[in-house]
VEXMARKOL-998160 format. One record per residue (C-alpha): residue in one letter; x negated, y, z; chain; residue number from 0. Coordinates in nm, 4 decimals. Each point is the difference from the previous one (the first is absolute). Layout:
! VEXMARKOL-998160
a:X:Y:Z:A:NUM
...
This chain:
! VEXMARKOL-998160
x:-5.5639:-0.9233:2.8909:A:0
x:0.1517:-0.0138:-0.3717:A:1
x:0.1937:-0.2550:0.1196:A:2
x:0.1734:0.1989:0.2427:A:3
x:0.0382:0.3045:-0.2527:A:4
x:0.1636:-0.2203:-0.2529:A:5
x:0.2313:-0.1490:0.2856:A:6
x:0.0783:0.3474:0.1153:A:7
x:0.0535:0.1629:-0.3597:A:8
x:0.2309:-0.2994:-0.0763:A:9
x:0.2551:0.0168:0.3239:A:10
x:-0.0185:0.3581:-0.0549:A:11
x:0.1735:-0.0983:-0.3484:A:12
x:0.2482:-0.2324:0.0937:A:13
x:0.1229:0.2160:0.2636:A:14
x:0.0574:0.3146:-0.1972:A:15
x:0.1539:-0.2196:-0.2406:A:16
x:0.2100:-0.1118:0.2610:A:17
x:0.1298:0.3240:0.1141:A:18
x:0.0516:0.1435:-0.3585:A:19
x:0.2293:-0.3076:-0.0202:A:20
x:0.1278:-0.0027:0.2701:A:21
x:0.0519:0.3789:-0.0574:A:22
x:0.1702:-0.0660:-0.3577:A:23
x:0.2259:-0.2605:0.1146:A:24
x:0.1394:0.1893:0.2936:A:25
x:0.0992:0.2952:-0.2572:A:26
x:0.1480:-0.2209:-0.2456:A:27
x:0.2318:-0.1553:0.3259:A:28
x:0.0606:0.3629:0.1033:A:29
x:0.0803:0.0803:-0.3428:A:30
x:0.2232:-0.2967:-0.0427:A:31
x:0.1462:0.0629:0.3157:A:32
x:0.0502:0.3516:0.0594:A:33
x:0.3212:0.0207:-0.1786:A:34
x:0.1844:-0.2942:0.1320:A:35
x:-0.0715:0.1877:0.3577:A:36
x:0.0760:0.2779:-0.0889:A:37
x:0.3576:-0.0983:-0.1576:A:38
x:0.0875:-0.1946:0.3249:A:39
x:-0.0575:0.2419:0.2348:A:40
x:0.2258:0.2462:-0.2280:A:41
x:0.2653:-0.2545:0.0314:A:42
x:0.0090:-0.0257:0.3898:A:43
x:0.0301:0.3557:0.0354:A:44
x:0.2455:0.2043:0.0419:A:45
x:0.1759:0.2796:-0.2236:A:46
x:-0.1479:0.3085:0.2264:A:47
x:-0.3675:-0.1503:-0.0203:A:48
x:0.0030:-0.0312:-0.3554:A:49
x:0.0573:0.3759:-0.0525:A:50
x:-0.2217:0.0827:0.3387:A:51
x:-0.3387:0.1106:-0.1266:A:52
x:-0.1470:-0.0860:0.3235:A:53
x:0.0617:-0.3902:-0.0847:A:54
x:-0.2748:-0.1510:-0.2146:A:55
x:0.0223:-0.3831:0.0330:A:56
x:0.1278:-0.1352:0.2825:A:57
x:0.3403:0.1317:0.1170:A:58
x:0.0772:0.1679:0.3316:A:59
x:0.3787:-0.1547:-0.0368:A:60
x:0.0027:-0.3511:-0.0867:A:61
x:0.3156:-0.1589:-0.2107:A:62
x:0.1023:-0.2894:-0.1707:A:63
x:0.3259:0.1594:-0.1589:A:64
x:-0.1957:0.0508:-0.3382:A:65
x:-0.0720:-0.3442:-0.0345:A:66
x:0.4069:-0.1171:0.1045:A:67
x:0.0786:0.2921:-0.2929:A:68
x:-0.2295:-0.1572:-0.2755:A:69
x:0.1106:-0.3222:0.0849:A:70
x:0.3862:0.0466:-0.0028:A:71
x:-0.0208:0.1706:-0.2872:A:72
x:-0.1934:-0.1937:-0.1829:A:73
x:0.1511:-0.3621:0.0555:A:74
x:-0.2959:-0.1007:0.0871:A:75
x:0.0407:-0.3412:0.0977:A:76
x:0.2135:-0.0731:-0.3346:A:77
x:-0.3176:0.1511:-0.1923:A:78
x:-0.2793:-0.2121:0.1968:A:79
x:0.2226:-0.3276:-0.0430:A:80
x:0.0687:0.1022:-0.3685:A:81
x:-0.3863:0.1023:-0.0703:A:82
x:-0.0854:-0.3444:0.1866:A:83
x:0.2531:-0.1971:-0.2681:A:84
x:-0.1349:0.2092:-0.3099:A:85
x:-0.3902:-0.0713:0.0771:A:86
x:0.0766:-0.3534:0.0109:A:87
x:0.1498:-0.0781:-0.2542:A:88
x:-0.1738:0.2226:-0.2021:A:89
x:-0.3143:-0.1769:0.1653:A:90
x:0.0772:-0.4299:-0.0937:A:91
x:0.1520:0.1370:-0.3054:A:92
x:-0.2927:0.1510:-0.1223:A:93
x:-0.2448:-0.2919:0.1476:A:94
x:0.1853:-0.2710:-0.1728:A:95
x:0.0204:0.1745:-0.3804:A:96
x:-0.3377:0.1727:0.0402:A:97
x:-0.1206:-0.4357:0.0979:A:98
x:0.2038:-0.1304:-0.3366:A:99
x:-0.1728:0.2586:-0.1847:A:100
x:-0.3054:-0.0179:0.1056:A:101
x:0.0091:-0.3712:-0.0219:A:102
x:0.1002:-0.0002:-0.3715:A:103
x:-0.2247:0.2232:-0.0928:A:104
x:-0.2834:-0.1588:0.2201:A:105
x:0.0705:-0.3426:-0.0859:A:106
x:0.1937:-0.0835:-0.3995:A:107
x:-0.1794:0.1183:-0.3483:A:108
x:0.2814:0.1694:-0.1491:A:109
x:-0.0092:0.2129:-0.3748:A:110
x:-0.0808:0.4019:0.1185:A:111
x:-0.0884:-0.1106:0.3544:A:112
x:-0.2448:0.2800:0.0392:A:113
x:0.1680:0.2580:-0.1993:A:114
x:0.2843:-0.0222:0.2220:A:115
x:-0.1966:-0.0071:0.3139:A:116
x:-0.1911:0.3258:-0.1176:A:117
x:0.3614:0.1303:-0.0621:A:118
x:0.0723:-0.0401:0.3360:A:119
x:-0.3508:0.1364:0.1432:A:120
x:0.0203:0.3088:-0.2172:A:121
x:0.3957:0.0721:0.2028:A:122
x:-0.2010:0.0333:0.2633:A:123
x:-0.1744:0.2770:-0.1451:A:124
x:0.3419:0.1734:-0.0859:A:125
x:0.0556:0.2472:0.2826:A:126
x:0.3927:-0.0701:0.1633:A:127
x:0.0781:0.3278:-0.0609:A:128
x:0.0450:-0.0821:-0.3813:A:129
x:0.2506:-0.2789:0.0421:A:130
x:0.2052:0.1252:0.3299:A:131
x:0.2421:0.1873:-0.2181:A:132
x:0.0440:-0.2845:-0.2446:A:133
x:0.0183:-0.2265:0.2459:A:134
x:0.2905:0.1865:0.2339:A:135
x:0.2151:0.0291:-0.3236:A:136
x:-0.0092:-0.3256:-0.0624:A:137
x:0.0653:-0.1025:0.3250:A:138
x:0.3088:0.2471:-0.0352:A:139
x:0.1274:-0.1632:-0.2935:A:140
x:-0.1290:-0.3362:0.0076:A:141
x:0.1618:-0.2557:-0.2484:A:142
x:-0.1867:-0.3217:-0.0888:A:143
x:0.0304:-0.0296:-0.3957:A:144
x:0.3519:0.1635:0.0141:A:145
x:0.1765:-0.2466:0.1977:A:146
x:0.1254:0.1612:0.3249:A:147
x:0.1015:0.2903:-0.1989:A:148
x:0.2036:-0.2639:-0.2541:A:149
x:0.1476:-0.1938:0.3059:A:150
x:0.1390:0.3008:0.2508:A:151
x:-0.0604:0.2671:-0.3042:A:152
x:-0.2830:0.2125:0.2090:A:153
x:-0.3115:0.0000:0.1107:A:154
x:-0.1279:-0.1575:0.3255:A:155
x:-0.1881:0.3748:0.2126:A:156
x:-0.2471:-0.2157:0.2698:A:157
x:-0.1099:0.3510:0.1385:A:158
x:0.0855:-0.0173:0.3775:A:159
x:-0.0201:-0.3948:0.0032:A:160
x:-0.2951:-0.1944:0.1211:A:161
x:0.0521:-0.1884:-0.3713:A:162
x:-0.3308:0.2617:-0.1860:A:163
x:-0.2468:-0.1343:0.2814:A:164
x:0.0911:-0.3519:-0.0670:A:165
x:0.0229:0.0115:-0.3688:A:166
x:-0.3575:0.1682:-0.0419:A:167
x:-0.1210:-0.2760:0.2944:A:168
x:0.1483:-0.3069:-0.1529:A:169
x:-0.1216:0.1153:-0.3667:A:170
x:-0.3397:0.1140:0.0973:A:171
x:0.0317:0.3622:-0.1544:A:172
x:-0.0594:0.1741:0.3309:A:173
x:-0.1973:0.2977:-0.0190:A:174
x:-0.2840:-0.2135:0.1300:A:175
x:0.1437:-0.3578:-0.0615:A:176
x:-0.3365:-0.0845:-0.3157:A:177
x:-0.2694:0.0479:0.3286:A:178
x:0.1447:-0.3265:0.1911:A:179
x:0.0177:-0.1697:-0.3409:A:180
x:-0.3305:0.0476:-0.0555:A:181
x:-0.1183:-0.0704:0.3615:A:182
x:0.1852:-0.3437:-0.0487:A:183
x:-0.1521:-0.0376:-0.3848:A:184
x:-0.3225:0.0406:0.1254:A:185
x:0.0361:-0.2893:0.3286:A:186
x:0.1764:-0.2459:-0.2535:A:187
x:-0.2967:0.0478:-0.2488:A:188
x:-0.2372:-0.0596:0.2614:A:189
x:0.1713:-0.3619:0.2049:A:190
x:-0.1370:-0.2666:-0.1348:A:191
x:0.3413:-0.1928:-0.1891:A:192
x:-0.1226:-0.3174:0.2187:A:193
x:0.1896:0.1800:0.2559:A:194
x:0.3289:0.0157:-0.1735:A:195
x:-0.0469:-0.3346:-0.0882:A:196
């Protein structure tokens, strides 16, 4: 008989655990959700049922003339193919310095090894807001050690170019570039040098 109880009490519990998650999960997808469907329903309808009151979420006149409007006017296929180029390059430029780093600082003894690396963890600390400005005017007048500005008697401006991403990639300064160093610091410390070998 307390056998029973116990069995009872206990798939009592794991079913009102299961609804409560089940319950938690489905408001979380509804909250998730919610707004995408509500924004694509607003963009197959048409003018008059956006200002009908009478029109909550789904439209009485369906039209795909919004979308052929936001995507004439916004070039879209130039901006996917040019977002597409940007990630990656940005992407195996950022993989291969973040690897050299993290391999020189995982693998060689060098003088102020650590206080370097802690330099670099504490940037990470730094919020972006306190180098953007910096960082855009000296992307606007960017001169390495005087030269360009000596040779064609300006300065270089990269805004508008796709030469900032690269730069901060290939150098490792991204705004998150020291959290792949470390990733990679961490798995050369830990592989055997056996391996390499």
């Amino acid at each position: 008989m307390k056998i029973n109880k116990y069995k009872l009490k206990r798939q009592t519990t794991e079913w009102a655990l299961a609804i409560l998650r089940t319950i938690f999960f489905l408001g979380i997808g509804f909250y998730i959700l919610y707004p995408i469907f509500t924004k694509s329903m607003m963009a197959l309808m048409a003018e008059k049922d956006l200002y009908d009151a009478t029109v909550s979420l789904v439209p009485k006149n369906w039209t795909l003339d919004n979308v052929k409007i936001v995507f004439e006017s916004m070039d879209y296929k130039n901006a996917f193919w040019n977002t597409i180029i940007l990630s990656l390059m940005v992407m195996v430029l950022q993989l291969v310095s973040s690897l050299l780093v993290g391999y020189g600082f995982g693998r060689f003894d060098f003088p102020f090894k650590n206080v370097i690396f802690a330099c670099g963890l504490f940037m990470l600390m730094v919020p972006p807001q306190t180098f953007i400005i910096p960082l855009y005017l000296s992307y606007s007048n960017f001169d390495v050690l005087g030269i360009f500005k000596l040779i064609t008697g300006e300065h270089l401006n990269l805004l508008n170019t796709h030469w900032p991403f690269a730069l901060s990639s290939l150098l490792c300064t991204g705004t998150k570039g020291m959290v792949f160093v470390y990733m990679f610091r961490q798995y050369f410390r830990g592989m055997p040098k056996e391996i390499e070998e």
